[in-house]
Z-matrix of the N, CA and C atoms (Angstrom, degrees):
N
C 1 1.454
C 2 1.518 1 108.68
N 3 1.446 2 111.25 1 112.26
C 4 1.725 3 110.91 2 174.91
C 5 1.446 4 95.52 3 -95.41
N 6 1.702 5 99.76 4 160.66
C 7 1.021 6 132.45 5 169.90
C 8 2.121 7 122.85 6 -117.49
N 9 1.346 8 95.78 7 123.18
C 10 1.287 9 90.55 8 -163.00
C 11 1.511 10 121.02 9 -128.40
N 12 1.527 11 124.58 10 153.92
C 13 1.570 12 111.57 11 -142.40
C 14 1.717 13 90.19 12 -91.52
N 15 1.410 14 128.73 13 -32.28
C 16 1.174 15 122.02 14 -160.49
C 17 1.722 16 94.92 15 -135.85
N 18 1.828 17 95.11 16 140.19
C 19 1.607 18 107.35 17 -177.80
C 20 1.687 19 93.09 18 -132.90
N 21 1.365 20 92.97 19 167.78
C 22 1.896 21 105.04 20 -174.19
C 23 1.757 22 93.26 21 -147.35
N 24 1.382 23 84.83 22 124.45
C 25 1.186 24 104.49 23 175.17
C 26 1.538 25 117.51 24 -116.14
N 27 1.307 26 132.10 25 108.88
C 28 1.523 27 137.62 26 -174.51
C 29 1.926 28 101.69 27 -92.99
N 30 1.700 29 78.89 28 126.99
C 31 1.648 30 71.77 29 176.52
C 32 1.628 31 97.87 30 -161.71
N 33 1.716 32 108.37 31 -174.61
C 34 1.309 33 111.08 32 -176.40
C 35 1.617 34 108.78 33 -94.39
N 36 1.494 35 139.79 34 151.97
C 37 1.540 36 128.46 35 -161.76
C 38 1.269 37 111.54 36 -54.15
N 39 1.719 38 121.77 37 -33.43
C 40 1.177 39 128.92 38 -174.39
C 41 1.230 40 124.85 39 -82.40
N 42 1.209 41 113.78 40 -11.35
C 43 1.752 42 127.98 41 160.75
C 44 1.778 43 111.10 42 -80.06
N 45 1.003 44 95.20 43 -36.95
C 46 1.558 45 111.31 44 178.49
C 47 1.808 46 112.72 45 -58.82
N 48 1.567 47 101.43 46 -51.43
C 49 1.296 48 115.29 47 167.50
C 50 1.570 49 118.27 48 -73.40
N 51 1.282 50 122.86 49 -21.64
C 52 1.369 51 120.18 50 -176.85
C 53 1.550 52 90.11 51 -81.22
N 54 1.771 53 139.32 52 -13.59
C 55 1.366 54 111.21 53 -160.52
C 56 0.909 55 92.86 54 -113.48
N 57 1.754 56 138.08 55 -12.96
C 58 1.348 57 127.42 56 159.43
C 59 1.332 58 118.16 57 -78.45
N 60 1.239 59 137.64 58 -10.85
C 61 1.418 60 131.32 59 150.48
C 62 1.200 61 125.15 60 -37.70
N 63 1.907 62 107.52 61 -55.91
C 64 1.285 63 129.12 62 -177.99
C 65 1.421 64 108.49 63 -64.81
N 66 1.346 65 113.79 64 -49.44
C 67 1.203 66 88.58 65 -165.99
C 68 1.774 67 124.60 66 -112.08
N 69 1.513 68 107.04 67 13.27
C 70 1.552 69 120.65 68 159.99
C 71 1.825 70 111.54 69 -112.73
N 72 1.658 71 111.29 70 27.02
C 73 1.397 72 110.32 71 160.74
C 74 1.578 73 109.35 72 70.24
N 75 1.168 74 106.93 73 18.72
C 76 1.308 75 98.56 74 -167.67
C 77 1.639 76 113.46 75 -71.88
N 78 1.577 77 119.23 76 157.55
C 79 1.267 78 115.59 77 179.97
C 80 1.602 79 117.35 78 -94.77
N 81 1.099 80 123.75 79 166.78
C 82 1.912 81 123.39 80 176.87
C 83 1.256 82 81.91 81 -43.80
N 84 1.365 83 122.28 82 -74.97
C 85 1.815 84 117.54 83 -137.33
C 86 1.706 85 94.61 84 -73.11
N 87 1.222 86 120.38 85 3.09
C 88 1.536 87 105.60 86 164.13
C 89 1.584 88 117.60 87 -87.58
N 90 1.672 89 78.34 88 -45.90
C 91 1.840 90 82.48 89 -178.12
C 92 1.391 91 112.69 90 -65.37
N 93 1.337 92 128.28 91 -32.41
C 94 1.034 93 139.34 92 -159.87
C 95 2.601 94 101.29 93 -65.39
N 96 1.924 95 83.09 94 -36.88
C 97 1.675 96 93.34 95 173.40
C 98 1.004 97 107.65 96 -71.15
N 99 1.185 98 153.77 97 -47.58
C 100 1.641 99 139.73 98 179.92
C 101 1.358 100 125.16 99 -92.37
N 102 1.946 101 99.83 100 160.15
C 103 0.832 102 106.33 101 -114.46
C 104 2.050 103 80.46 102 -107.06
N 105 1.371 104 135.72 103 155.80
C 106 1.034 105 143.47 104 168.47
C 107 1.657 106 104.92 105 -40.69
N 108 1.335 107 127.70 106 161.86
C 109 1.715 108 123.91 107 167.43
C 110 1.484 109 107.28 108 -74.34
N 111 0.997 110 140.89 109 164.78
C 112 1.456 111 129.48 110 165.90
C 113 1.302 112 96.60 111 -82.11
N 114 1.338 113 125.18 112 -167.41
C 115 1.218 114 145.61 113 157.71
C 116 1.340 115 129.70 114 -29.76
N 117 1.545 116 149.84 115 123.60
C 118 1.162 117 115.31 116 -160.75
C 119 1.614 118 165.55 117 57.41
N 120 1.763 119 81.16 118 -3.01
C 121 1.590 120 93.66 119 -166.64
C 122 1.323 121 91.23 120 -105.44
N 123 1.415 122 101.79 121 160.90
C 124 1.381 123 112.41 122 -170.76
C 125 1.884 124 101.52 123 -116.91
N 126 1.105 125 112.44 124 158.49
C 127 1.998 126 121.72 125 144.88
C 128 1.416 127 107.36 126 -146.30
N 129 1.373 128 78.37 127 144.96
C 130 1.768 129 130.53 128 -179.88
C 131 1.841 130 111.22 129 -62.78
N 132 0.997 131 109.51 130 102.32
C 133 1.900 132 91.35 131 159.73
C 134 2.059 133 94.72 132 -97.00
N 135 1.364 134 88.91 133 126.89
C 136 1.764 135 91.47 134 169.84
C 137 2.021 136 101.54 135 -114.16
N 138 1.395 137 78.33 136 146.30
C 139 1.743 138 98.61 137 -171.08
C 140 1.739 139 80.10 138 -80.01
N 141 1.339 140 94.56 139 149.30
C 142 1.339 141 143.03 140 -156.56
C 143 1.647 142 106.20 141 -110.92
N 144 1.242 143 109.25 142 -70.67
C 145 1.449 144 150.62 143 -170.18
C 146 1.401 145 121.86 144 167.46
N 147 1.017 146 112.74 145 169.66
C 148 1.394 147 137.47 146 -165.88
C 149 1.498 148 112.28 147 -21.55
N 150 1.018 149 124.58 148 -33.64
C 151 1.803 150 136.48 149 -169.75
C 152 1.482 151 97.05 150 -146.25
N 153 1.493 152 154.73 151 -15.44
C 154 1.705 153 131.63 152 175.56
C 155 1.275 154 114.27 153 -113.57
N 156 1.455 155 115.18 154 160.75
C 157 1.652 156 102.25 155 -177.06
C 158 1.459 157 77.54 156 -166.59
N 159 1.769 158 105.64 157 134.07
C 160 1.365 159 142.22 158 153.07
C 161 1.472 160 112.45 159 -52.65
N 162 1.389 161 99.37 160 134.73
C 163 1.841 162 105.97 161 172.84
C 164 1.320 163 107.51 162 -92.37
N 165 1.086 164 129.25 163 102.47
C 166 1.550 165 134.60 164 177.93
C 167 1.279 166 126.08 165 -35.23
N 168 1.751 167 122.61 166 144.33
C 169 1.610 168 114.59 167 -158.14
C 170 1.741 169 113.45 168 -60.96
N 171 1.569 170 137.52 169 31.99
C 172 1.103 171 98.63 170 -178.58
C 173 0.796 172 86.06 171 -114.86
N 174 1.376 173 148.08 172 5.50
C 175 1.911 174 131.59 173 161.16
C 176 1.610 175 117.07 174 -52.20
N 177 1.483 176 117.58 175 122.55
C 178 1.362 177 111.00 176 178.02
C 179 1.630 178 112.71 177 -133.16
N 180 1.218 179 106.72 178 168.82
C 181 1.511 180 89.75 179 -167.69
C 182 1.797 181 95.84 180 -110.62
N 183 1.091 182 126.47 181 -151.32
C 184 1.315 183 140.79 182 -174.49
C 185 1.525 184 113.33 183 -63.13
N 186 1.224 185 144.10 184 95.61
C 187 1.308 186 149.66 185 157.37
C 188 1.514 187 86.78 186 126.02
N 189 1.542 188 148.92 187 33.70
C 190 1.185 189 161.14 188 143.01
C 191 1.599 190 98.27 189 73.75
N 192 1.261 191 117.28 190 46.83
C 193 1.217 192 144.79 191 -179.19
C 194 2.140 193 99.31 192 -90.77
N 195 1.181 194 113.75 193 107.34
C 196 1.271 195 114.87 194 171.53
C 197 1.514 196 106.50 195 -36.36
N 198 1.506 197 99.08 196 -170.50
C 199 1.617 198 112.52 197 -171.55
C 200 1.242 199 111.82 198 -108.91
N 201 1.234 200 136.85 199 141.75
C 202 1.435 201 127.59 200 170.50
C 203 1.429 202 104.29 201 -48.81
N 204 1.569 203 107.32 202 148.68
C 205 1.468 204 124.03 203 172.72
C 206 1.904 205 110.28 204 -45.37
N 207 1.423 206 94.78 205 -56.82
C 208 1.597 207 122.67 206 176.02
C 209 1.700 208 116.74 207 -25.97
N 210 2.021 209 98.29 208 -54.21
C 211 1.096 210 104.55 209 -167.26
C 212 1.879 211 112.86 210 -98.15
N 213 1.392 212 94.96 211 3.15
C 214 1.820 213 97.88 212 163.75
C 215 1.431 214 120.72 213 -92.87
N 216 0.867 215 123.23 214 23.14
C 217 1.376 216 129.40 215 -147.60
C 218 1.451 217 117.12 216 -137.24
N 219 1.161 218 138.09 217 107.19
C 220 1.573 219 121.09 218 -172.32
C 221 1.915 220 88.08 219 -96.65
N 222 1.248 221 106.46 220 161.34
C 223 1.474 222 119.09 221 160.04
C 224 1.306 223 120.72 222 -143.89
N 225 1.015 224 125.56 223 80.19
C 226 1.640 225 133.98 224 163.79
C 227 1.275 226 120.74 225 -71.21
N 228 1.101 227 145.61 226 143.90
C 229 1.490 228 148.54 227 -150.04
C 230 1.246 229 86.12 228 -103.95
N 231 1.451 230 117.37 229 167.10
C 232 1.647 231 124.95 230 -153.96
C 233 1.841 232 86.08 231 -104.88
């Protein structure tokens, strides 16, 4: 069993958004504010430490308004 520092995940924007919901807690009326990737575009989860990782700046929500700090952010208790 390897362990590996970087994974790629290909997907459609709305799968993309259903897994950052899941997994930065996000609420309907959050998910519901951002915005699909366009075409081609990619985001970043960057490791944090040991268990959190930041969603990288190209997630934007409705009027290309960044993301709350809140909702890039995982926080799991150590």
């Amino acid at each position: 069993r390897h362990r590996y520092d970087n994974y790629i995940i290909v997907t459609h924007g709305l799968t993309m958004r259903c897994i950052c919901m899941y997994y930065f807690k996000w609420t309907v009326e959050e998910f519901n504010l951002v915005l699909n990737p366009d075409n081609c575009e990619f985001w970043t989860l960057q490791k944090m430490d040991s268990r959190n990782y930041r969603l990288g700046e190209t997630a934007h929500m409705r009027g290309k308004q960044p993301l709350a700090s809140h909702m890039r952010c995982t926080h799991h208790a150590q």
